[in-house]
Structures are given as structure tokens and as C-alpha cells.
C-alpha positions as CSV (number, residue, x, y, z in Angstrom):
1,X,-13.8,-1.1,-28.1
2,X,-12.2,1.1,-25.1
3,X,-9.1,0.0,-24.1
4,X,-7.8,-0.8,-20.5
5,X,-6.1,2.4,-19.7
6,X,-9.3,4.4,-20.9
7,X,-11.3,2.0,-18.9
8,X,-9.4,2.7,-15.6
9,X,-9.5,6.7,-15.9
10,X,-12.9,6.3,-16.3
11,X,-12.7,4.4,-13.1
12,X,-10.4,6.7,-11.1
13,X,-13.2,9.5,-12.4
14,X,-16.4,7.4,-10.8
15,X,-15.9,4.8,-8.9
16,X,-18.9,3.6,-9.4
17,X,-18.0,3.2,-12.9
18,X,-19.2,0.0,-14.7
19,X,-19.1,-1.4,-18.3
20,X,-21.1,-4.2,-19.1
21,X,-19.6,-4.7,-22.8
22,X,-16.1,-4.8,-21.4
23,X,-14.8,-8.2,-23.2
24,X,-12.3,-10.2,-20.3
25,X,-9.2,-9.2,-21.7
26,X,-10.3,-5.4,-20.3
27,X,-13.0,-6.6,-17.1
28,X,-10.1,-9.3,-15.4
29,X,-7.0,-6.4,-15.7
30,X,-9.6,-3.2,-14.5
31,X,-11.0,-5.6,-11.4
32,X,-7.1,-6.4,-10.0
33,X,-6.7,-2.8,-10.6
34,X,-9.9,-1.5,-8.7
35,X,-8.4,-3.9,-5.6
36,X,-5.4,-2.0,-5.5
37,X,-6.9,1.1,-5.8
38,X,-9.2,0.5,-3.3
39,X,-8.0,0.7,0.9
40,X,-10.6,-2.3,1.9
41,X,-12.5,-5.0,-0.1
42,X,-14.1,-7.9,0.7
43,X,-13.7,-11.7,-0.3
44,X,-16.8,-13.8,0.5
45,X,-16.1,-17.4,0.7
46,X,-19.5,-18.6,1.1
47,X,-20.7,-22.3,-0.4
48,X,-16.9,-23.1,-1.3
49,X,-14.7,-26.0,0.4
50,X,-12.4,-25.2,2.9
51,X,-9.4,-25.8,-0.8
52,X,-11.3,-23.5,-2.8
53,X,-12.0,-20.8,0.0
54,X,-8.1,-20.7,0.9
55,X,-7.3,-20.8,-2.8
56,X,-9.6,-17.8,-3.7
57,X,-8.4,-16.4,-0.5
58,X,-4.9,-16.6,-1.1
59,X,-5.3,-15.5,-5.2
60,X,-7.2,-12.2,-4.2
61,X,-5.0,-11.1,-1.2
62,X,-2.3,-11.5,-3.1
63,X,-4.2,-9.4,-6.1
64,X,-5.2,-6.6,-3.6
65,X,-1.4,-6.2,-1.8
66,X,-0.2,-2.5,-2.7
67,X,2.1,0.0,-1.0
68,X,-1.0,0.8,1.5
69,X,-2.8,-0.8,4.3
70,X,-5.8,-2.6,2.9
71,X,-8.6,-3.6,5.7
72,X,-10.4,-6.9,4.4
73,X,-13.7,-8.2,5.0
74,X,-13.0,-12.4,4.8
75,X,-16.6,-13.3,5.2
76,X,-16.8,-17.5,5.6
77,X,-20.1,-17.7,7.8
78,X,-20.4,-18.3,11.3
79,X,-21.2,-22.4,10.5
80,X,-24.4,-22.7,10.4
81,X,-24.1,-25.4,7.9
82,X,-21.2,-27.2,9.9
83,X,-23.6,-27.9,13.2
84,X,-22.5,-24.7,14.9
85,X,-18.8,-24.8,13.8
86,X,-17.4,-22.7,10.9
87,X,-15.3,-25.2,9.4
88,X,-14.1,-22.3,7.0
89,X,-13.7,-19.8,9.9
90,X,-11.1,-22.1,11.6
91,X,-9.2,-22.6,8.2
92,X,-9.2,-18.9,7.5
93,X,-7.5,-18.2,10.9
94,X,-5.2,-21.4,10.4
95,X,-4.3,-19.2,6.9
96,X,-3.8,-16.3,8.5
97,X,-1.5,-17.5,11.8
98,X,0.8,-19.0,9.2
99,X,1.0,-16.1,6.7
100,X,1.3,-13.7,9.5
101,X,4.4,-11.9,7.4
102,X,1.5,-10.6,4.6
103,X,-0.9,-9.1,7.9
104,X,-0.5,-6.2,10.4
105,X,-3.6,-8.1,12.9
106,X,-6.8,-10.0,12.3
107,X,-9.6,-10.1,14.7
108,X,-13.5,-11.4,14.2
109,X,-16.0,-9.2,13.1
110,X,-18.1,-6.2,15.1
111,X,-21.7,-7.0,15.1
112,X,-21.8,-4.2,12.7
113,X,-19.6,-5.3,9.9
114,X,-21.0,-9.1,10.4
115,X,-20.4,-11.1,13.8
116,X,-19.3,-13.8,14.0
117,X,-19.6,-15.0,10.2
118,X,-16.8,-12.4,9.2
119,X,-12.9,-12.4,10.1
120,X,-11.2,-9.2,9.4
121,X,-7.4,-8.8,8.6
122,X,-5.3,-5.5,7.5
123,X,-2.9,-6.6,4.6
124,X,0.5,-5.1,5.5
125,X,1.9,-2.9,2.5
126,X,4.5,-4.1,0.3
């Protein structure tokens, strides 16, 4: 069995790097590691209630938060399950006005990186 530090110079080597037979003990500390690593990820919040999309939200920015800038893709939908209002969207910016010490700016998405259904906020370094 490889340990964890093996594991991540693996990583550093190819990101792309990817072991299916890692037991949790190894895959749960190498993922929080890839996140800091890493100078944007993205949390998808899809199918979850607005308490379980600001509790994974919260738990993974907090995960991610290194010494560097980190650009993040929140993607919550643009409500078409909600009759044309993302119930998610407006909690997610309701997170992010009152945690406005942890980001630099937030702004919706570009067409490109997913419209309307995507908010994106730059985690300030530590």
C-alpha cells in the first residue's frame, strides 16, 4: 500500500494522476491537498438543499484556502427547477456578502464558463 506522501509526489509529477486502490485514509488527505495545490476548482452544488449546498460550500472553501488566490467555479444552476429562480444562486450570494473577509470579488458567470447557472468568487489568501 503507497503511502500519502508517495501518493502526492506522484501527484505533483502528473496531475492527472489517479489511483483507484487508494483506501480513504490516503484518497480524503491527497483530494484536500490537490485543492490547495490547485489555483481554481470548482464546487457543484447541484440536486442539494439550500443547508447542504452552503455546508459543502463552506467545508470545501475552507479546504481549498492557501497562501494563493484560488478562482472558484460555485456552480448552483440558474433555477430551472425553482420556476425561474435559483433558490441556491441567491443563498450562495447571501454566503458570500456575509463572508466577504474569505473573498477578493464574486461576480456571475461568462457565457463561457456557464451563465447564469454559475457564480464565481476568488478566495483571498491566507
Amino acid at each position: 500500500m503507497k503511502n500519502f506522501a508517495d501518493v502526492l509526489k506522484e501527484w505533483e509529477k502528473d496531475n492527472n494522476y489517479i489511483d483507484k486502490d487508494l483506501n480513504n485514509d490516503i484518497k480524503e488527505p491527497l483530494n484536500r491537498a490537490k485543492k490547495r495545490l490547485q489555483k481554481e476548482i470548482k464546487i457543484d452544488l447541484h440536486g442539494m438543499s439550500v443547508k447542504e449546498a452552503i455546508t459543502h460550500l463552506k467545508s470545501e472553501i475552507l479546504q481549498a484556502r492557501t497562501t494563493t488566490e484560488i478562482k472558484t467555479h460555485i456552480i448552483h444552476g440558474a433555477g430551472n427547477h425553482s420556476k425561474g429562480k435559483s433558490i441556491l444562486k441567491k443563498s450562495v450570494i447571501k454566503w458570500l456578502e456575509e463572508n466577504r473577509d474569505i473573498f477578493s470579488l464574486y461576480r456571475s458567470g461568462k457565457t463561457s464558463e456557464g451563465g447564469l447557472g454559475v457564480t464565481i468568487a476568488y478566495i483571498k489568501p491566507k
